[in-house]
Every structure is written in structure tokens, then in C-alpha cells.
MISE-643019 format. One record per residue (C-alpha): y, x, z; residue in one letter. Coordinates in steps of 0.02 Angstrom, whole numbers, always signed. Each point is the difference from the previous one (the first is absolute). Example, Ala and Ser with C-alpha at 12.3 -4.5 7.8 and 13.67 -1.06 7.14 Angstrom:
// residues 2
<site v="-225" u="+615" w="+390" type="a"/>
<site v="+172" u="+69" w="-33" type="s"/>
// end
This chain:
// residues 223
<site v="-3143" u="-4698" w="+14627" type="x"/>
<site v="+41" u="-2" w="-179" type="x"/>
<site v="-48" u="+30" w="-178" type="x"/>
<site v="+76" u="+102" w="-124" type="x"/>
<site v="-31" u="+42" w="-170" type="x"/>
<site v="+62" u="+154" w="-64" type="x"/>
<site v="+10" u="+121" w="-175" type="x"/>
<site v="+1" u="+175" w="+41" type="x"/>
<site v="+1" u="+167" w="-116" type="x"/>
<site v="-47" u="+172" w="+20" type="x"/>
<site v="+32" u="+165" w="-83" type="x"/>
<site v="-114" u="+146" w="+14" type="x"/>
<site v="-15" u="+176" w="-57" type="x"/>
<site v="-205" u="+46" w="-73" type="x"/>
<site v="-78" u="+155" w="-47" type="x"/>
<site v="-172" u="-36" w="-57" type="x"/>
<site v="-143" u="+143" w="-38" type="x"/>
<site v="-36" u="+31" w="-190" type="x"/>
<site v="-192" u="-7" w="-14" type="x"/>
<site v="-22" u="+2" w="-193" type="x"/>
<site v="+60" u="+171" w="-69" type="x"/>
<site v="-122" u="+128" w="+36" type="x"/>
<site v="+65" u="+130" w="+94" type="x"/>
<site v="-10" u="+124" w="-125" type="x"/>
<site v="+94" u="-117" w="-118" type="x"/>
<site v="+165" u="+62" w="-100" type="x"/>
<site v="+164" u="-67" w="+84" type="x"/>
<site v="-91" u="-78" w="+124" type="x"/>
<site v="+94" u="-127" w="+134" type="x"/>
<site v="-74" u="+24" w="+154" type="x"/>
<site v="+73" u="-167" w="+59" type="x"/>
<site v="+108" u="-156" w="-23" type="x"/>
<site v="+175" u="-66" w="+65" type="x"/>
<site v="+62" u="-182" w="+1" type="x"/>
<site v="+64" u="-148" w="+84" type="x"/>
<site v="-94" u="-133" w="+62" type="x"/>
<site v="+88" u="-167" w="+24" type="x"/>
<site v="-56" u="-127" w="+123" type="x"/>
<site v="+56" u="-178" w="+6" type="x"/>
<site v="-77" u="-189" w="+26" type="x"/>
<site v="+9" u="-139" w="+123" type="x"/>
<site v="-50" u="-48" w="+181" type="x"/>
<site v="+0" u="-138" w="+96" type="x"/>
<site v="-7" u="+22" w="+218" type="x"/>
<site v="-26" u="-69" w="+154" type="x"/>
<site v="+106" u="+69" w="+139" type="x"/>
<site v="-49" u="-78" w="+187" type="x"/>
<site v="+25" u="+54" w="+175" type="x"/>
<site v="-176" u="-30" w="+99" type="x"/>
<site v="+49" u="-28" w="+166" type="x"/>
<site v="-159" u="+77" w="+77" type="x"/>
<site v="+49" u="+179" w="-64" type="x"/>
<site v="+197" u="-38" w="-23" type="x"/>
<site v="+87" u="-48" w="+169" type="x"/>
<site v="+183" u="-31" w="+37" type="x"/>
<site v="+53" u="+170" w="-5" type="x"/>
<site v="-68" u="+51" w="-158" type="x"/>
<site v="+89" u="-174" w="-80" type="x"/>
<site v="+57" u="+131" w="-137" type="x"/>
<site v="-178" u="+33" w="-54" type="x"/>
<site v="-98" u="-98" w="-147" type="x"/>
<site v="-168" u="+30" w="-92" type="x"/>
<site v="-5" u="+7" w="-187" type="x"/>
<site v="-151" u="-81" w="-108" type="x"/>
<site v="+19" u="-1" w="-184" type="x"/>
<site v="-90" u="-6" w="-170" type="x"/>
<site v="+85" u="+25" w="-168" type="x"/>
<site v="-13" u="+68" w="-183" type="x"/>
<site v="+49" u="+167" w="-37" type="x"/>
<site v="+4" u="+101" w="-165" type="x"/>
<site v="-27" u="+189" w="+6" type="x"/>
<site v="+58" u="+77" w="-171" type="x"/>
<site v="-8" u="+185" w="-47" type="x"/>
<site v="+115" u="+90" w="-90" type="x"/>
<site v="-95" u="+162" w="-45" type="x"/>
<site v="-58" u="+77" w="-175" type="x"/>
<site v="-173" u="+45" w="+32" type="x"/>
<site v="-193" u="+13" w="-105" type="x"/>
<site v="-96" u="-153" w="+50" type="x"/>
<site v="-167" u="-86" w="-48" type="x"/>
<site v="+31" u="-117" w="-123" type="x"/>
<site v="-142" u="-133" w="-93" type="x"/>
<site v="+7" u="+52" w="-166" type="x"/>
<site v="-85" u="+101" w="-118" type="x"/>
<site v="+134" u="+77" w="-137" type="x"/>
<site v="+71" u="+134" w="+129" type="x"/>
<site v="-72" u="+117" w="+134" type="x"/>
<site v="+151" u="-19" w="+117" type="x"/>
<site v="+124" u="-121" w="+29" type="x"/>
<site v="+139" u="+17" w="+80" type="x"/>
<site v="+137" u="-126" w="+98" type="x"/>
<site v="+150" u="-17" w="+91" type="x"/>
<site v="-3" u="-176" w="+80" type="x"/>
<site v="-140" u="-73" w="+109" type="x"/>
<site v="+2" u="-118" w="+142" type="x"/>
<site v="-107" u="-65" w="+131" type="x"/>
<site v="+58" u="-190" w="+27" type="x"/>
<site v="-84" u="-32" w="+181" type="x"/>
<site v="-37" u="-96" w="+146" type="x"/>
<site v="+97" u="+44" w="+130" type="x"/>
<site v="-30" u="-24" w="+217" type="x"/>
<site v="+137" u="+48" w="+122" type="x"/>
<site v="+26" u="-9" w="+195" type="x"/>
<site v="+152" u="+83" w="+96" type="x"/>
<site v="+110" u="-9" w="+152" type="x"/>
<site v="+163" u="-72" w="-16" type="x"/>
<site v="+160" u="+60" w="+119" type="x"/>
<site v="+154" u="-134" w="-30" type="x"/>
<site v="+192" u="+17" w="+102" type="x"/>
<site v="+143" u="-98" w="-36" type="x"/>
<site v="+152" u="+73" w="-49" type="x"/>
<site v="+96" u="-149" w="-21" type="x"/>
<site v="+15" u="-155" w="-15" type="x"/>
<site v="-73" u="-22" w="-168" type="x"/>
<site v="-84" u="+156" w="-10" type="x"/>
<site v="-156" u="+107" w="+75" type="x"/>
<site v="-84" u="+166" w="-55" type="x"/>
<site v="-167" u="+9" w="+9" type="x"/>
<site v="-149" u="+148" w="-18" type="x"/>
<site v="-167" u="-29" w="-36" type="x"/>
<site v="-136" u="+119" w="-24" type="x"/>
<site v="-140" u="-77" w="-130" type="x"/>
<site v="-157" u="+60" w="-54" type="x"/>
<site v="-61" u="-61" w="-173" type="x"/>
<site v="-182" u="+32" w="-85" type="x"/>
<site v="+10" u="-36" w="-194" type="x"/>
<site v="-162" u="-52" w="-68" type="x"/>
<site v="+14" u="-7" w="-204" type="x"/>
<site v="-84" u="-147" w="-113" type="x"/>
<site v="+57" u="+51" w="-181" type="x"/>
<site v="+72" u="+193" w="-42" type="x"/>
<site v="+103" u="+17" w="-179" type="x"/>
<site v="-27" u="+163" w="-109" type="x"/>
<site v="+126" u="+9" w="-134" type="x"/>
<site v="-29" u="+146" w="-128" type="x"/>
<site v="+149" u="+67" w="-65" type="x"/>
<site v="+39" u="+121" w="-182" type="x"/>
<site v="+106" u="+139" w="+49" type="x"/>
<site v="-87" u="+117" w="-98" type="x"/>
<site v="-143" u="+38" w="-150" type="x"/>
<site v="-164" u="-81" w="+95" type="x"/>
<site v="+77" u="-57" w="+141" type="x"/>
<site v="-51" u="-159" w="-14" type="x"/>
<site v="+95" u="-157" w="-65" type="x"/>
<site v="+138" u="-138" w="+79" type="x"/>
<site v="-68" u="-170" w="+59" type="x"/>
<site v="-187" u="-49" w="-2" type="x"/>
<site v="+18" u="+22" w="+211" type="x"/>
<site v="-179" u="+14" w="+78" type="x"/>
<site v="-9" u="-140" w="+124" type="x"/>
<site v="-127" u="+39" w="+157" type="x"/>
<site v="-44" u="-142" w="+138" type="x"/>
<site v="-97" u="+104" w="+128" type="x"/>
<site v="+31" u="-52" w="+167" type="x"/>
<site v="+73" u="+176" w="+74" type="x"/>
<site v="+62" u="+49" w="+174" type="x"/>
<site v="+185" u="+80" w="-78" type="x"/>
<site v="+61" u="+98" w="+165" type="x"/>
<site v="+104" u="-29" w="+137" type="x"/>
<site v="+190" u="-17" w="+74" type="x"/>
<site v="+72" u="+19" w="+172" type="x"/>
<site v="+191" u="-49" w="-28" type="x"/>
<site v="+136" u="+1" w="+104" type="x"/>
<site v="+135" u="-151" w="-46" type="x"/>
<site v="+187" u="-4" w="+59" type="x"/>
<site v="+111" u="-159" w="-47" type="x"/>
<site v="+155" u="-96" w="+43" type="x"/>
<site v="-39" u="-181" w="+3" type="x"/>
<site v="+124" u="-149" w="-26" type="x"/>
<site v="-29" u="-162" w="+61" type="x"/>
<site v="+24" u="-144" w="-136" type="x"/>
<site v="+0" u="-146" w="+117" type="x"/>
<site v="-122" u="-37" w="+135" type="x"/>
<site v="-154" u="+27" w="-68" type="x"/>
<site v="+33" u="+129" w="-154" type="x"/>
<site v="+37" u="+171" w="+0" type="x"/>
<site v="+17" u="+143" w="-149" type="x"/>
<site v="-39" u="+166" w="+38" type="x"/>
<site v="+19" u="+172" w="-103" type="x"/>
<site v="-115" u="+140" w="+51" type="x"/>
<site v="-12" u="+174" w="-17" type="x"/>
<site v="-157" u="+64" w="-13" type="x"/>
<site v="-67" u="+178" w="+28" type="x"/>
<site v="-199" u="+38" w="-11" type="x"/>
<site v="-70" u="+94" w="+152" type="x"/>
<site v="-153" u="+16" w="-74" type="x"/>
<site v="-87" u="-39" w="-189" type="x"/>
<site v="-128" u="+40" w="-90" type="x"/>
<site v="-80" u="-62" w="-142" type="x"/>
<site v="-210" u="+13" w="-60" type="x"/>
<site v="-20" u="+114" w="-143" type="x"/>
<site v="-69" u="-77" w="-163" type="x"/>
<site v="-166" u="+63" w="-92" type="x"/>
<site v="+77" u="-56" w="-152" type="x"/>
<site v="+118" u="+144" w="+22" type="x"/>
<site v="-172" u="+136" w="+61" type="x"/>
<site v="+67" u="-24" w="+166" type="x"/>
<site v="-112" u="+1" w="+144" type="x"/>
<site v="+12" u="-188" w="+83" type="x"/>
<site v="-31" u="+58" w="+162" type="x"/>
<site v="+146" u="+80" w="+6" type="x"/>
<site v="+198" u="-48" w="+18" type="x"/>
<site v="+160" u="+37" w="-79" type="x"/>
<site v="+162" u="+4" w="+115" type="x"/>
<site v="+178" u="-6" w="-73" type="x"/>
<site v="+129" u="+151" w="+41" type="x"/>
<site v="+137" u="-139" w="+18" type="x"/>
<site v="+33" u="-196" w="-1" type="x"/>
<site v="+125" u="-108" w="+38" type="x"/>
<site v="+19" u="-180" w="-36" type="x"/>
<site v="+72" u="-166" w="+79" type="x"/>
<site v="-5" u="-182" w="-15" type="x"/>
<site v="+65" u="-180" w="+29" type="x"/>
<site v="-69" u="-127" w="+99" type="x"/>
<site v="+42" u="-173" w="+42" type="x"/>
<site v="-76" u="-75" w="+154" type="x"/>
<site v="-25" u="-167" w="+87" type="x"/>
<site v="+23" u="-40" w="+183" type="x"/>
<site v="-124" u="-107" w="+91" type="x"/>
<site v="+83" u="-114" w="+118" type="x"/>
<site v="-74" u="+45" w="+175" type="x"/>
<site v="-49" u="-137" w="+132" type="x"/>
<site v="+75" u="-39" w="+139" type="x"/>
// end
């Protein structure tokens, strides 16, 4: 068994629905493109239970983890701002800072004597406790820079299945580093009222891409 704490990073692709202009409207942008950027921090537990794991699977672990992750948007789109001096606001930068739960299965081989690849399929549910609005002036009432609208509702964010690839190297007995690449099966994220979404429905990403580095410890087994 071990524990690991790790800092990973991922890269997506968004479109996102434009529900402000009317349809009839002038110029009208039926939706908006971005990049959403997703990084944080996780600690895990990685254990064999010998009830499910016998000698032949040796190779197989189970994953347990909890962690912070940030979700920032990078998309230009209308929003619902608190104010009173303009109809619509507009930004380009929000993030959900969240909460996040993971559990995954773990394949390690050695490929030498101080190294071993491992895969590990994870699935992570981020639940956000503060989201960041930052209005932004591009353009005549379009809002302003700074003055971010801070909310703390307690939100279920969306979901990740995640498929990690990395080369470990032993440092020692009981430490090793590890650098991942990680590709995202599966996302999607809650859509925000704020934005005259519909919050029973989900956004998914065209494309993401990420990785990450871990360092893990090495429980001494009994003998």
C-alpha cells in the first residue's frame, strides 16, 4: 500500500450555448468557444485487499482519494451579474474551486530496476463550495475589470472518468516520483443559471488533455 500526493492539470476545449441575445437579435452569436483549465491537488490511498486481490492479480491496486481542484473558464460570454448600473454583464474568467472525491483501479509492471509504469483508471465527482465571476470591459457596457462576484453555494460541478499513464522512479525504498499523462474518457461539467443555463443539464468538452506529478510513499509490508 502507499500514499501519494499528486498535482495534476488539464486542458479542455468548451463550446457553451448563448442564451441572452434574442434570436432575432442583430449579429447574433449563437454560441461560445473557450478553454477550460483544470488543476489542484489530491492526496490517495492505494491498497491491495487481499479478499478481492489474490496472488495472481499482485499487479492490481485500488485507488481512494480526496483533493482540491479549481475549474476555470476561459470563455467571453453575457452573465448575471449583482448590480444595478448595467443590464448585462459580461466576463471572460470564472472558476469553480471544489471539493473533489476519486476512486480507480491501478495496473503497476516493472520495467527495471528502478522503474515501473503504471495505469490507473479514476473516477472523480467535483462538488464546488465558492464559484468566482469576474466581469471584464472589452467593450461600451460590457461591464467593468475587478469587483469579482464571489458565490458559496454548495454545488454538485460534474464528473471525470480519467485514464492515467506514468513512468515511475523509485527514490530509495520507500519514495517514488511519478509523471503522468492524463487523457479524460469522460467529463462533463453542470451548467450554471448564472449563465440562463438549465442546471439539469451538462456541458462536455470536444477535447482535453492534461497530466501530472506525483510523489508517493511506500508502506513497509509485514512479514
Amino acid at each position: 500500500s502507499s500514499l501519494s500526493i499528486s498535482v495534476p492539470v488539464i486542458y479542455s476545449k468548451v463550446t457553451v450555448k448563448n442564451n441572452w441575445s434574442p434570436p432575432t437579435a442583430v449579429h447574433r452569436i449563437d454560441q461560445f468557444n473557450g478553454i477550460a483549465t483544470g488543476s489542484g491537488i489530491n492526496l490517495n490511498y492505494s491498497f491491495r485487499p487481499a479478499f478481492i486481490f489474490k496472488n495472481r492479480y499482485k499487479h492490481f491496486a485500488i485507488n481512494v482519494g480526496v483533493g482540491y481542484y479549481s475549474q476555470l473558464f476561459n470563455i467571453t460570454r453575457p452573465f448575471d451579474y449583482n448590480s444595478f448600473i448595467y443590464i448585462i454583464y459580461y466576463t471572460n474568467y470564472y472558476v469553480y474551486r471544489c471539493l473533489n472525491l476519486s476512486i480507480g483501479l491501478t495496473y503497476e509492471s516493472q520495467i527495471g530496476k528502478n522503474y515501473f509504469l503504471n495505469s490507473t483508471l479514476t473516477y472523480y465527482r467535483l462538488n464546488s463550495f465558492r464559484q468566482d465571476y469576474t466581469p471584464t470591459y472589452s467593450s461600451p457596457n460590457r461591464g467593468f475589470d475587478g469587483f469579482t462576484q464571489i458565490n458559496y453555494n454548495n454545488i454538485y460541478l460534474g464528473d471525470i472518468l480519467n485514464l492515467t499513464i506514468g513512468i515511475n522512479r523509485k527514490l530509495g525504498e520507500r519514495f517514488s516520483l511519478c509523471l503522468n499523462m492524463m487523457i479524460p474518457l469522460y467529463t462533463r461539467w453542470r451548467n450554471d443559471k448564472i449563465f440562463g443555463d438549465d442546471p439539469s443539464t451538462f456541458t462536455c468538452p470536444s477535447y482535453s488533455l492534461g497530466g501530472s506529478i506525483s510523489v508517493a510513499y511506500r508502506f513497509v509490508e509485514e512479514k
